[in-house]
N, C-alpha and C positions, 0 to 999 in steps of 0.2 A: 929028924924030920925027913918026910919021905920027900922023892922026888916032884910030884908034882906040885908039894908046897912049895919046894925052889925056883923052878917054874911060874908058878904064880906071882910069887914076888917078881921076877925079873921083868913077867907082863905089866905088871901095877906099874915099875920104874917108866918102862917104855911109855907106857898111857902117860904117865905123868909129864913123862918127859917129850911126848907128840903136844899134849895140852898144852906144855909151856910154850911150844912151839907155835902151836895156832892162836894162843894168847897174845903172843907177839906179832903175829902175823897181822891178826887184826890187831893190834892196838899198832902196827906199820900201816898198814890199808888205811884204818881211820883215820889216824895222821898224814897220810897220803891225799886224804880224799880233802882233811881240811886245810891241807897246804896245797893243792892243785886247780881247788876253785878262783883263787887269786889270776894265779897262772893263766889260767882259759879263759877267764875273764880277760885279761889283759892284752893276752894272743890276739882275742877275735875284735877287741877295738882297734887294734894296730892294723890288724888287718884291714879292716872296713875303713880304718885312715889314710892306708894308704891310694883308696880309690877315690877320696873326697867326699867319705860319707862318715860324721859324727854320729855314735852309737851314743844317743843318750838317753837308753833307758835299756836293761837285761838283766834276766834273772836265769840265772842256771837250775835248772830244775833237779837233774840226776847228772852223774857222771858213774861210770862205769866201764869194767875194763873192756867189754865191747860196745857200746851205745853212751850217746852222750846228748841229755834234751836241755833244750832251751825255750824259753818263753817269755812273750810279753817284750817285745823287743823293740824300741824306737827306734829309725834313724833320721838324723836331721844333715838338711842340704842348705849351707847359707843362712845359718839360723831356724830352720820353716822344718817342721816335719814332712819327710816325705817317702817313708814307709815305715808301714809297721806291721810290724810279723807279731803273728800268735801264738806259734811254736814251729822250731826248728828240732829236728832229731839227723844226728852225726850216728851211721851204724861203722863199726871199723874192728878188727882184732889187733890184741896188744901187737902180733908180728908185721903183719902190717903197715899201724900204725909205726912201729918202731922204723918203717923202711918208707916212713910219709906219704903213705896212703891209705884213702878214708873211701869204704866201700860207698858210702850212699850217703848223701846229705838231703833230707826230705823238710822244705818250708810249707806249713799249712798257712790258710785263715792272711795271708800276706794282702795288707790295703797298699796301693799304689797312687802317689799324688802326683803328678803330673807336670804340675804348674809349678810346683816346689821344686821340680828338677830340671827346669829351662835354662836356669844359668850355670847350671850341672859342669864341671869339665871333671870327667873321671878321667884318671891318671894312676901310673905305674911307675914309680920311681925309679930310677936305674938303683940309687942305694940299696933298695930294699928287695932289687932282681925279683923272681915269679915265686910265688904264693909258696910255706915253708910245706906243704904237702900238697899233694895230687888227690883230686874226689872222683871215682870211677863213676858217680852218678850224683848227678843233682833235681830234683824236682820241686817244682813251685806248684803245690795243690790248692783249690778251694780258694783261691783270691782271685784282686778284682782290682781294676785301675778306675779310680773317681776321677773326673771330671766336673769341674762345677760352673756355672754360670751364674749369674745376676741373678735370677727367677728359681732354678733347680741345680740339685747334684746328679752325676748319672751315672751307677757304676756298674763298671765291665766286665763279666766274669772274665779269669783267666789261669789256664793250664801252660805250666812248662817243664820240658824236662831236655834235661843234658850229659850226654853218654857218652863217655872219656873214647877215645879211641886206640885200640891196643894200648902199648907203651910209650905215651905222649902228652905233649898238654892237649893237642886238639881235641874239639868236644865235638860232637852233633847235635843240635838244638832242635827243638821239635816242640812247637808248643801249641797251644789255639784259644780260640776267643769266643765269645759270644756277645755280641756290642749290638743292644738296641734287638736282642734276640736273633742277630743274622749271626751264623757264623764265620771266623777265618781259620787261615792256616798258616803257619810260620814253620819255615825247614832252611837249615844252614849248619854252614861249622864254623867254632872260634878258638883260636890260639889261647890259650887262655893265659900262655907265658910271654907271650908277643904282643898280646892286646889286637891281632887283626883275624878278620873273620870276614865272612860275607853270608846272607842268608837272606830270605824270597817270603815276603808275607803276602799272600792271598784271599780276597777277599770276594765272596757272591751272595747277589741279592743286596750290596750294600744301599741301606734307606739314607739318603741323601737327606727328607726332610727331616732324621734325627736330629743331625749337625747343623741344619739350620735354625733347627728348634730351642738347641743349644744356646747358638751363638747369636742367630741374627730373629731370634724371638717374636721381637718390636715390628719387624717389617712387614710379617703377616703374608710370607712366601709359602706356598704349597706346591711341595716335590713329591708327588704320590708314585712317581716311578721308579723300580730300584737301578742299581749301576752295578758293573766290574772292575776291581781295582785289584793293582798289582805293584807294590815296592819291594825293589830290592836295592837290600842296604851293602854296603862294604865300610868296613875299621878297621885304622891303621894305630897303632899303640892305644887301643882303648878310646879313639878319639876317630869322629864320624869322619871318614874319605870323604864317601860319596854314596846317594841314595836316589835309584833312578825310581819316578813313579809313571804308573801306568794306569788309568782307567778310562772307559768307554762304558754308553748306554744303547742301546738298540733305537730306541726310543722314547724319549725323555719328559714330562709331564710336567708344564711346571704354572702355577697360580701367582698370580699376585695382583689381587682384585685392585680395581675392573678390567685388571687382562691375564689372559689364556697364552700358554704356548706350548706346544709341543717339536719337538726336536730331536735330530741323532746327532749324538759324538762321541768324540777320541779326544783323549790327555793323555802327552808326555812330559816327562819335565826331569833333571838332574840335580839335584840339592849334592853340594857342595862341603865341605867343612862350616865353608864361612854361615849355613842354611840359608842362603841367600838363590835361590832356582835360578838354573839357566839351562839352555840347550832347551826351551820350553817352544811344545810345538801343539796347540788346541787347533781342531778340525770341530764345525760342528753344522749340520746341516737344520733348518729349523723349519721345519712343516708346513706350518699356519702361527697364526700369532692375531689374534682379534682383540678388540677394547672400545671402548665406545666411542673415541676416535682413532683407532688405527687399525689398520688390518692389511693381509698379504694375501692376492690372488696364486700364488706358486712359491715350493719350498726356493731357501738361494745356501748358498756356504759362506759361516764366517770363518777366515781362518785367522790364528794367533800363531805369531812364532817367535824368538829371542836369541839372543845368546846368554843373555843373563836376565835377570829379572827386573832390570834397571829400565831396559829398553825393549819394549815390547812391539814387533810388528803387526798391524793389523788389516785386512784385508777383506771388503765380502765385495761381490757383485752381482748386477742382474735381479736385482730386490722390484718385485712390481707391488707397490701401496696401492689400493683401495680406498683406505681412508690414509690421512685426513684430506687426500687431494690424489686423484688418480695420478699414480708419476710411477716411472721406471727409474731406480737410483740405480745408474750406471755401475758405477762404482763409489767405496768407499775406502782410502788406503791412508794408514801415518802410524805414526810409534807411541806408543801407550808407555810414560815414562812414571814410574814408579816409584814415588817416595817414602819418607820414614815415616808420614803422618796423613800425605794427601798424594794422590795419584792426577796424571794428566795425558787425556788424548791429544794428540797434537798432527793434523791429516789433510787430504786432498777429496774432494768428493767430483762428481758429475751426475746431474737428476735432468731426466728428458721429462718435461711435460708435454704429454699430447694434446694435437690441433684440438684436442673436446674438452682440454682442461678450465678453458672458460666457458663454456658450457656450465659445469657447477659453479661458478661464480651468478651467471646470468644465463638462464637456458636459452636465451636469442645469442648469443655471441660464440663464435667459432675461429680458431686462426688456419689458416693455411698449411701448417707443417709444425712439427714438433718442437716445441723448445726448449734450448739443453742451456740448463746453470751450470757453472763448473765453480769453484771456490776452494776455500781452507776452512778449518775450524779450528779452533782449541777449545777441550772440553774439562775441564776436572772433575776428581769424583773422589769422593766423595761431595760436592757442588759448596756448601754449605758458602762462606762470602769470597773465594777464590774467584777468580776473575775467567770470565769465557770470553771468545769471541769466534765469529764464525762471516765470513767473506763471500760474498754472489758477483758471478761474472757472467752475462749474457754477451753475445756479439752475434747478429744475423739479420739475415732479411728476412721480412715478416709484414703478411696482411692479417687484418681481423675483420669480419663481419659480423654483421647483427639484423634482425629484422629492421632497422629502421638507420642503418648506419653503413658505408664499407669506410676502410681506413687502409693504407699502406706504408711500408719503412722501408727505404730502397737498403738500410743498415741501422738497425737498433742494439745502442750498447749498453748497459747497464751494471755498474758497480756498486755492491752494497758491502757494508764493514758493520759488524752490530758486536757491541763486547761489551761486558756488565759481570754483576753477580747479582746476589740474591737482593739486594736492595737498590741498585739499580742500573740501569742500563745506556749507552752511549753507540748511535746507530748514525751511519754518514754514506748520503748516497750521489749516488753518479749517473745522470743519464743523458744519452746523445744519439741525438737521431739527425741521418741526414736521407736529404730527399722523402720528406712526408707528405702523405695525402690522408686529408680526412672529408667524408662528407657527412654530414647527417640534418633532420630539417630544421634545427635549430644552430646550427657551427657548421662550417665549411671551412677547412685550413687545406693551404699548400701553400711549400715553398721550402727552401734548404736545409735549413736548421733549427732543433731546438734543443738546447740542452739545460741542465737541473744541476745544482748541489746545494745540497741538504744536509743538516743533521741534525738528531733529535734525540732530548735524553730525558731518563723516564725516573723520579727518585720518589721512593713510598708510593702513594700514589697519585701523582700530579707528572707533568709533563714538560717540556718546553723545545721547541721546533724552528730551524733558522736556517737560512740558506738564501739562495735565490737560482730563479731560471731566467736563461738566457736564449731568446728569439733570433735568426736573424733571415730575414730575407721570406717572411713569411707575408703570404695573403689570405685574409679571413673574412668570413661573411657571421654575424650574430643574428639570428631572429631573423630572419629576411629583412631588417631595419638599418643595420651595420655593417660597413663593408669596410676593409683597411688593406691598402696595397703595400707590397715592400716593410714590413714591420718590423725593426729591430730593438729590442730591449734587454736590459737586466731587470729583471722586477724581484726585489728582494721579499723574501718569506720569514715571518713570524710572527707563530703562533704558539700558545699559551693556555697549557689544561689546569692551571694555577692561578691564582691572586697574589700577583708580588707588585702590585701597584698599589699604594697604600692613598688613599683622599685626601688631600689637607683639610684644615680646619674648614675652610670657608665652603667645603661641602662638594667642588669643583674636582673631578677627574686630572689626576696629574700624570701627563705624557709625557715621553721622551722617546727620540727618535732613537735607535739603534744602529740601524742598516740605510742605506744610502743607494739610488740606480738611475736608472735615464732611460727613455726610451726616444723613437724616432719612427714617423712613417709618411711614407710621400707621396701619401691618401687617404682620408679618411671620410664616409661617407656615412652619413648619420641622417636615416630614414630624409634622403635626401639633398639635406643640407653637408656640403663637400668642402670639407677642410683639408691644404695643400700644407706638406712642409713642416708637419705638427711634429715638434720637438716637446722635449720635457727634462724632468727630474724629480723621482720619486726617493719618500723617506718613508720607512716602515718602524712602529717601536712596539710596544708589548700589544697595544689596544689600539694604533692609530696607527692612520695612512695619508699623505702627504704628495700629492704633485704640483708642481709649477712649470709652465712653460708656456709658448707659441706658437702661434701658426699661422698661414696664412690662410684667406678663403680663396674659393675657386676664380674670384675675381680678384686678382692679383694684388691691386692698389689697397686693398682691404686685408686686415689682419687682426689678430685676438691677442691677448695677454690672460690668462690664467693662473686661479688657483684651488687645490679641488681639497677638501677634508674628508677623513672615513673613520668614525671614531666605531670600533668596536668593544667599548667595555663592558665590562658583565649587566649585563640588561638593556645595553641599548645595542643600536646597528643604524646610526644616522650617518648622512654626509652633505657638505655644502660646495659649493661653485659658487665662488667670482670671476669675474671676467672685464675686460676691456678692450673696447676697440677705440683704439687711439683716432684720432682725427684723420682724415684721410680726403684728397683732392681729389675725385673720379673724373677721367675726360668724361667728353661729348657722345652718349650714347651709347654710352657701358651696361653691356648686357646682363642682366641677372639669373638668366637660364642655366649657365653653368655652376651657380649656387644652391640653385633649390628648384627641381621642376614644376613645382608649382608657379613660380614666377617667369616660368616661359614665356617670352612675347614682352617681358617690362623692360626698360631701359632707362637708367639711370644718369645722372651726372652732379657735378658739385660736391659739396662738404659735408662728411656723414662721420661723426661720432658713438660711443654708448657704453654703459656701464651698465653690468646685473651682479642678480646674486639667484641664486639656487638652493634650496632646500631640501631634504628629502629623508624619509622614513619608508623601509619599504619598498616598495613600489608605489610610493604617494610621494610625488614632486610637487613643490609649489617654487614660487621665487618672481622677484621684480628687477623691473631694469628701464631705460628710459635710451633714445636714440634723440642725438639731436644731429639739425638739418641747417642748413647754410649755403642760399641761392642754389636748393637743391631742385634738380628737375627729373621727370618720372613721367615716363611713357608707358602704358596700357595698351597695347597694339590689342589684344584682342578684343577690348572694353572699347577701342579708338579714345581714350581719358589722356589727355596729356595735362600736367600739371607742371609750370616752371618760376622758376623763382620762391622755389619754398624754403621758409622760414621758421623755427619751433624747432618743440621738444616734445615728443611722444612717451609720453609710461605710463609703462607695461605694470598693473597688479597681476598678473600670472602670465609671466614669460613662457610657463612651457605650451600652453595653447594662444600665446597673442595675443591675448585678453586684456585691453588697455585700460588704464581710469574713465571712466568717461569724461566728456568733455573736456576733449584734447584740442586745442586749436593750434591754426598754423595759416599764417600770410601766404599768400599765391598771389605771384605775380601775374601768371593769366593760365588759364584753363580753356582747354577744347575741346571739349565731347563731340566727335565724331563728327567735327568741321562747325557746333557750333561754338562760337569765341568768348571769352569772359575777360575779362581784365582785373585786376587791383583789387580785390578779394581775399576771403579769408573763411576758413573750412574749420566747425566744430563739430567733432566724427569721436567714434568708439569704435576703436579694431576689435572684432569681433573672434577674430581666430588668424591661421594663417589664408584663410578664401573669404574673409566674406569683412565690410567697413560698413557700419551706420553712421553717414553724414547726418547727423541730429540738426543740421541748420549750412548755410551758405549764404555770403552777401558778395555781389562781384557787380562790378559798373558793365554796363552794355549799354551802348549805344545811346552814349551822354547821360545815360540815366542808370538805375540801380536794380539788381533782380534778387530775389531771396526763395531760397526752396528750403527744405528740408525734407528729416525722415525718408532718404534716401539709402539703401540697402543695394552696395555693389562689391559686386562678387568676383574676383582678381582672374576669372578665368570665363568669366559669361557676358556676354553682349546683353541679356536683359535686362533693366531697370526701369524706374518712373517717378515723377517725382511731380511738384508743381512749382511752374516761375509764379512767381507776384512782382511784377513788374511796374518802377516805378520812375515816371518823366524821361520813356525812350523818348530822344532824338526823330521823330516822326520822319523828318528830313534824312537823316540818316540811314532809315529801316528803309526806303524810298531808291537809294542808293545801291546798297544791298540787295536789293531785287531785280534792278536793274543793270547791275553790273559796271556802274558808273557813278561819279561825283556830279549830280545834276540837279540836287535839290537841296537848300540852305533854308534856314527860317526861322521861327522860336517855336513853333509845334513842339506839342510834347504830351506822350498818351502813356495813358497806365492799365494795369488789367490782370489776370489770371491767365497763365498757356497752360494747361495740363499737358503735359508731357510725359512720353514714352518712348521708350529703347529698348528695342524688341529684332533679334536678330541680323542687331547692324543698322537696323533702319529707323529715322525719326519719324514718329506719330505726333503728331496735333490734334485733342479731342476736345471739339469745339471750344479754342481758344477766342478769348473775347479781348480786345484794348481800345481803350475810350481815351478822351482827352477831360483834363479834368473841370467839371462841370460849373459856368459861369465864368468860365477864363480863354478868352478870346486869344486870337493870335495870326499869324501869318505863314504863307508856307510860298518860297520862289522855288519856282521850277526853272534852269534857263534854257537848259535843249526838251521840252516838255513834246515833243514828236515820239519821244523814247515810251512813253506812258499813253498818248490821248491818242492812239489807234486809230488816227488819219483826220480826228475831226476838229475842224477849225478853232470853233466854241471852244471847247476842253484846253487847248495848245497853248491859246491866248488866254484865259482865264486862268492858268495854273501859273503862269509866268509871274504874277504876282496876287498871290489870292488870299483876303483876308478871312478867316473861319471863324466861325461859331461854333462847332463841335467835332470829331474826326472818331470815327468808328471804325476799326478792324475784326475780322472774325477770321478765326483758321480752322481747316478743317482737313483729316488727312485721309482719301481714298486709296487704301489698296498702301501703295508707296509710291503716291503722288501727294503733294499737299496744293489745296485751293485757297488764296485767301481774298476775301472781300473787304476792299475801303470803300468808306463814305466817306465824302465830306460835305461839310454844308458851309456857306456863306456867301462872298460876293466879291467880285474882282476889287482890288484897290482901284483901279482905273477904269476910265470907259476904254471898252474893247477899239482896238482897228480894223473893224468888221464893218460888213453892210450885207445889206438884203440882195440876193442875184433870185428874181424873179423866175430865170428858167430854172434854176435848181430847186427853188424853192426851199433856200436853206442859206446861212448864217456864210461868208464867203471873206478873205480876206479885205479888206480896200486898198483898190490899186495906187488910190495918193496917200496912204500912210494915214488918214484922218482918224481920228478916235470918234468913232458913231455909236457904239450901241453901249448904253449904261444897263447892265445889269442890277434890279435891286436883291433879289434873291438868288442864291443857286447850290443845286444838290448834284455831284457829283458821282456815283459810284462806279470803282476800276476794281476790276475783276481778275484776280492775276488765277488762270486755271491749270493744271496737270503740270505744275511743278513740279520738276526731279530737284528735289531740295538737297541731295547728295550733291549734283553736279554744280547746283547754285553754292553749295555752302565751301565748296572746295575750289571750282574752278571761276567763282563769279559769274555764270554763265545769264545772259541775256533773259527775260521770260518775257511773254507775249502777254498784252492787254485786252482786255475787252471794257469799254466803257459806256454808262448810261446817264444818258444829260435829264436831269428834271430840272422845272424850273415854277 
């Protein structure tokens, strides 16, 4: 065989024997490849173990001596998925790799859950020391971090990649985002064998209403303006240090129908390991701010500042409101304290309301100077039934006017306390004013003191209000009608936006008193009538008002006993007065002017009782009462009415104008109208108001015999009236007397008649009065000093001395204010005269021996009493002059 057959063979062997050789190579490789997927499977769950991330779900896709893909990859955190990769690719060479390290690790398609990884602690075991190889490059392509809320998911595109540093574990990170379509930017380094690192995420244009869209959906907040934010993080064993953030807006935009705001600020803050922020410090300056009640005339600063997020301080000033009430909020300062479920402001404020701040209450009303509240609040917030409260302090001098009013507080103090929650609320206030002055034309107050406590609490929607204020040393004027000097009280308060008073059966309003007070004043002047010394004790309950007490009137001996009702229950608003005036002795001549000016000029004495009651609805008063009288006496100076010895009972069907039962009677022991005299008598009258009495009748003896009038109309303040006597069986002899100012005529005469009568400016009219004697009844009339009457003539002197009559005629008549009155009489001497004839006179002459001469059979008489001042007759007895004419 030649050479190159040798040759050939030797080649076939070798071929044969490389074949065997790659035979085994692969059938080593394939069993390599199906005994090393165990392996790396194994590897990269240990590994992902030992940071606190269970791999539970991978498929290895290839393995290769440089490249190595994976796919479809769960990992779970605390049960919960919270990434999953689509594909990872390991690029590396066997030399390399043999010296533990992996050129590029490239994750696509990587979803990030977020919320899955909050209770996260990633860890590095000291057993298991830093990862069994080094990756020169790591990158996270094409994924995204989800975010989900109630309403939507949102996810966040995100790029990252991490470039080993020379010969080291440290990496550079370098990644970014696009969230809500704004972009960021992430740049740092991390130990990757230490676990610490530090690195700067950056963010512009961030849309704030994404995150609120997010989270706080429901609230219907609109942030149209973007922001600038900046955290940087630092990690210490794979475990957060500390994370400082940082963002500001230029200008900040923000809705929450029906208000508007816009605003600049700054946020910084320090997260902790514990993520609990502290070293937090917000600035934010806020523009305008309008709502349909609130608004700011100029931007003010709030600022926030802490040391932990526990205890927050907060701070703004200089805030001037618009609405809801023109005020400057001084300041606002306290600590915003921060809990695991509910948060709480807890502060100091100061708000000046300006002099014009009542103005918007009432455009007439204006105060003098600024008014500054100062107080506390407590606020929570979330609000939901956590308990608020918030504290007013005023303290100042202070006037207010109004068109129709001025008022003054030489110091007004005012403490208010109001704390509740959402269902209801508990408000208690405080007010003290010393040296007040108020005028206006219905109230008039001054005098030292007044002060208030109150409180009132509000639940669902009803109400209930309690308290009382306290008066002291005050003098007030009501309605031009009411005046009270020196007035001290407690007058209790409540009242009731509820029904908690339930009816009993029988249909009747059941009250009970609650509150208890008294008052005291030492004058009280009521449209005239002056009560001295008026003490009390007031009861107040849900729907009812309660006083009793005393007083005295301006006439000292006289006093009242009291009890007053004020029933306010749902529908009605009535109240009653009783009262008493106990029996009471008046001396001789007890004035009544200082009780009531209308009674100026009367004067009083004797035994005066009364009992009433009072009604009212409204401003509709009705009520009865009655006055009884005992040897009482009553003087009319300006009427000249004196009335003594009266006796009776007066009532009153309508007490508050005077208005009596009619036919009221009453004994009088004698009566004098204006000097003339009445005796033993008895008056049935109708009071007609507090000025004006209808005598409907009179019967009173005069002058041995009896007179009657009525339908007399006298007016407690007028000299005018009229009336007519019907005069029956005067004393003839008597009225004779009375004229002449002397006891000088006896007899059984007795005449009767009609005087029309009048009183008119003080003075008695007589319009032609007539008195006769009564006809067919004979009688006698002695004159003994008859000089006084028969005006010098013999005849007359001696015939009146004892003169038997057939009839007696009087007439009165009154000129001017003079009264004339004419008698006649007719008859004839009981005896013959001691007369005789004197030839040179030619007239009727005594006899000088005493002899009885001249028998009169008939004779007419008339005495003529002319230009009587019947004032000075009827008061001083004075004398009056006769003229007489003899017929025969």
């Amino acid at each position: 065989m030649d050479k190159s057959s040798g040759e050939k063979k030797r080649l076939t062997g070798v071929q044969k024997s490389l074949a065997v050789a790659i035979g085994f190579l692969i059938i080593t490789f394939i069993t390599f490849l199906f005994a090393i997927r165990p392996l790396v499977r194994s590897k990269i769950m240990s590994a992902f173990s030992q940071y606190g991330l269970e791999v539970q779900k991978l498929s290895i896709r290839h393995i290769g001596l440089s490249k190595l893909d994976l796919q479809d990859i769960v990992i779970e955190a605390s049960a919960k998925p919270a990434i999953a990769i689509a594909t990872v690719s390991l690029d590396y060479s066997p030399f390399r790799l043999l010296k533990g390290r992996v050129d590029r690790v490239m994750i696509s398609g990587a979803k990030i859950i977020p919320e899955n990884l909050t209770n996260l602690e990633l860890r590095n075991s000291p057993e298991s020391g830093p990862p069994g190889f080094a990756v020169n490059r790591l990158q996270l392509l094409s994924s995204e971090i989800e975010l989900a809320s109630a309403d939507e998911t949102i996810f966040i595109p995100l790029d990252v990649e991490l470039l080993r540093q020379a010969d080291s574990h440290r990496y550079k990170i370098t990644a970014t985002g696009l969230p809500f379509g704004r972009p960021w930017q992430c740049n740092g380094i991390i130990d990757a064998a230490s676990g610490d690192g530090r690195f700067t995420i950056e963010a512009r244009y961030l849309r704030l209403q994404n995150l609120l869209d997010l989270f706080l959906a429901s609230a219907g907040i609109l942030v149209p303006s973007p922001a600038e934010a900046t955290l940087e993080v630092e990690l210490k064993q794979w475990q957060l240090y500390y994370a400082d953030v940082a963002a500001n807006a230029t200008m900040f935009d923000i809705v929450a129908p029906p208000y508007a705001a816009r605003a600049s600020w700054r946020f910084k803050c320090r997260i902790p390991s514990s993520l609990r922020p502290e070293a937090l410090d917000v600035e934010a300056t806020l523009h305008s701010l309008t709502g349909p009640d609130l608004e700011i005339s100029q931007p003010f600063i709030v600022k926030i500042a802490g040391g932990s997020a526990d205890s927050l301080a907060f701070h703004t000033e200089g805030v001037n409101l618009q609405k809801p009430i023109p005020a400057t909020i001084r300041e606002i300062a306290g600590i915003i304290s921060i809990g695991e479920t509910a948060s709480e402001f807890t502060g100091s404020y100061a708000i000046e309301l300006p002099p014009g701040i009542l103005t918007s209450i009432q455009p007439s009303l204006r105060a003098d100077a600024p008014v500054l509240v100062t107080g506390d609040l407590t606020f929570p917030f979330p609000p939901r039934d956590s308990q608020w409260t918030l504290k007013g302090d005023i303290s100042q001098q202070l006037a207010v006017t109004g068109d129709r009013f001025t008022s003054s507080l030489n110091q007004l103090t005012i403490a208010c306390a109001i704390e509740g929650n959402s269902s209801r609320t508990s408000s208690r206030l405080r007010l003290n004013t010393n040296g007040i002055r108020l005028s206006m034309p219905d109230l008039s107050l001054e005098g030292r003191r007044i002060r208030m406590n109150a409180t009132m609490n509000t639940e669902n929607e009803g109400w209930r209000a309690s308290g009382n204020v306290r008066v002291e040393g005050i003098d007030a004027g009501i309605g031009g009608q009411v005046s009270i000097k020196n007035l001290s009280a407690v007058i209790p308060l409540q009242m009731s936006g509820t029904e908690d008073i339930v009816p009993p059966k029988n249909g009747k309003q059941q009250n009970r008193i609650t509150q208890t007070g008294n008052f005291s004043a030492d004058e009280v002047d009521i449209a005239g009538l002056v009560l001295k010394k008026l003490t009390g004790e007031l009861g107040v309950g849900p729907s009812i008002m309660l006083a009793d007490g005393e007083a005295e009137f301006a006439v000292k001996e006289l006093s009242i006993k009291y009890s007053a009702t004020r029933d306010v229950s749902p529908g009605l608003d009535t109240y009653s007065l009783n009262f008493e005036i106990p029996t009471s002795q008046l001396p001789e001549a007890t004035s009544l002017g200082s009780l009531h000016p209308s009674l100026k000029g009367i004067k009083i004495s004797g035994a005066v009782s009364g009992t009433g009651e009072l009604q009212g609805v409204g401003d509709i008063v009705t009520g009865t009462g009655q006055i009884q009288l005992a040897d009482f006496r009553l003087e009319i100076k300006e009427s000249g009415i004196l009335l003594g010895g009266i006796d009776g009972i007066i009532r009153f069907r309508n007490l508050p104008v005077m208005l009596s039962e009619p036919g009221q009677e009453i004994t009088v022991r004698e009566l004098d109208v204006q000097g003339l005299q009445f005796r033993d008598g008895r008056l049935v009258f109708t009071s007609e108001g507090p000025n004006s009495i209808l005598v409907e009748r009179g019967e009173f003896r005069l002058l041995g015999g009896k007179v009657f009038f009525g339908g007399v109309r006298v007016g407690t303040n007028s000299k005018d009236f009229s009336t007519v006597l019907y005069c029956d069986r005067i004393d003839f002899g008597r009225l004779l007397n009375v004229l002449v100012g002397e006891t000088i005529a006896s007899g059984d005469a007795e005449i009767n008649g009609v005087i029309p009568l009048k009183f008119s400016g003080g003075d008695i009219l007589f319009d032609e009065g007539f008195l006769y004697s009564s006809p067919g009844i004979q009688g006698s009339l002695q004159i003994q000093d008859a000089s006084l009457i028969s005006g010098g003539m013999v005849l007359v002197e001696e015939a009146v001395r004892d003169f038997s009559y057939e009839w007696v005629r009087v007439k009165l008549n009154t000129r001017k204010d003079r009264l004339d009155m004419n008698i006649v009489l007719k008859g004839v001497p009981a005896a013959k005269l001691p007369l005789e004839y004197d030839g040179k006179k030619k007239d009727l002459v005594r006899s000088k021996t005493g002899k009885r001469m001249v028998d009169l059979k008939g004779l007419t008489l008339e005495l003529k009493f002319l230009d009587i001042d019947l004032k000075r007759l009827l008061k001083e007895g004075a004398r009056v002059k006769v003229m007489t004419n003899k017929k025969q």
